[in-house]
C-alpha positions in Angstrom: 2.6 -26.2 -9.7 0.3 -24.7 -7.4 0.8 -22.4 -4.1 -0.8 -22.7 -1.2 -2.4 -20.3 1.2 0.4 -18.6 3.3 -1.6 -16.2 5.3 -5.1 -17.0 7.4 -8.5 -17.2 6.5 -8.4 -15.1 3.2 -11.6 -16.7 2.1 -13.7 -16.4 5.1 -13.1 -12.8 4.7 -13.5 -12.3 1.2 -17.3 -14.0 2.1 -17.5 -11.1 4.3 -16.4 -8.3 2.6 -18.4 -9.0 -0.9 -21.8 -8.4 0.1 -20.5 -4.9 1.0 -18.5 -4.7 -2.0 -21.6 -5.7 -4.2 -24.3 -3.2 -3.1 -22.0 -0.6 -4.6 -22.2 0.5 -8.0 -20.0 -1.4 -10.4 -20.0 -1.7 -14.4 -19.0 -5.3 -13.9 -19.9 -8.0 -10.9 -16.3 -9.0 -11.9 -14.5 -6.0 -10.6 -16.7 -6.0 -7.3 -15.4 -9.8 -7.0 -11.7 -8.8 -7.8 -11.6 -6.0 -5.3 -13.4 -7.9 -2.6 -10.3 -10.4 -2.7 -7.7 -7.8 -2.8 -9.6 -5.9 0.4 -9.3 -9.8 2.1 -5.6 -9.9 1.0 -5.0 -6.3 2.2 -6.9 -7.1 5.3 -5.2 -10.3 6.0 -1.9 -9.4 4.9 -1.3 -6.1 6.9 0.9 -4.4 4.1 0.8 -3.2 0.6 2.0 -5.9 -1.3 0.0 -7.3 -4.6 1.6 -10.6 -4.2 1.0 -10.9 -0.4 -3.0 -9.9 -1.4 -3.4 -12.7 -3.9 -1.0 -15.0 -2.3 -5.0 -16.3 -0.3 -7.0 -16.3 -3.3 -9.1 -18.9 -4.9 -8.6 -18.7 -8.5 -8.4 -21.2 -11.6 -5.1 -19.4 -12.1 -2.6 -22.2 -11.2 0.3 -19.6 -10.8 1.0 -17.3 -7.8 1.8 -14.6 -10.8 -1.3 -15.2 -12.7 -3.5 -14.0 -9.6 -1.2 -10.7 -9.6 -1.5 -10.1 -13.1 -5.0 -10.1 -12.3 -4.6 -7.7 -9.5 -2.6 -5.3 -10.9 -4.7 -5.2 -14.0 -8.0 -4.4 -12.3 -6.1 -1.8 -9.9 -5.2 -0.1 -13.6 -8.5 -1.1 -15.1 -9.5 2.6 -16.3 -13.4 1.9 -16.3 -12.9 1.7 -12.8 -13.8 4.8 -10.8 -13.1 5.0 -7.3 -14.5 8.2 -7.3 -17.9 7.0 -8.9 -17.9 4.0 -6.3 -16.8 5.5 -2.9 -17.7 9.3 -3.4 -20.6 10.1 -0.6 -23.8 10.2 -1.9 -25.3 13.5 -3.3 -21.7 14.7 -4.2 -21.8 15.6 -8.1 
């Protein structure tokens, strides 16, 4: 069992939003990959919703809940600093 693609063009902006994503500094290409589909979702979507962010995303994962898993575990993913990646440059 599969689902489909309930909201718009989650892809197209993925492809927009990971070139962005990628110039930033990461400790995995992975993690720049995941967030850059959970900006699209967030984007698309229009609320705060894990499921309603991976509900457009390309995966292997044949399972709607797979995809979250994946979300929620890179959005708990400790070697992940938003600080590191978003702090303006110069800031200690």
């Amino acid at each position: 069992m599969t689902t489909k693609i309930v909201f718009g063009d989650v892809p197209g902006l993925y492809q927009n939003v990971r070139p962005f994503l990628s110039a930033l500094s990461w400790n995995d290409v992975r993690n720049a990959d995941t967030c850059a589909w959970l900006v699209a979702g967030c984007l698309e979507s229009r609320i705060c919703s894990i499921p309603a962010w991976v509900s457009g995303r390309i995966s292997k994962a044949q399972f709607a809940q797979s995809r979250e898993i994946q979300g929620r575990r890179f959005l708990e993913n400790p070697k992940v600093d938003p600080f590191e990646i978003y702090a303006p440059p110069g800031n200690p």
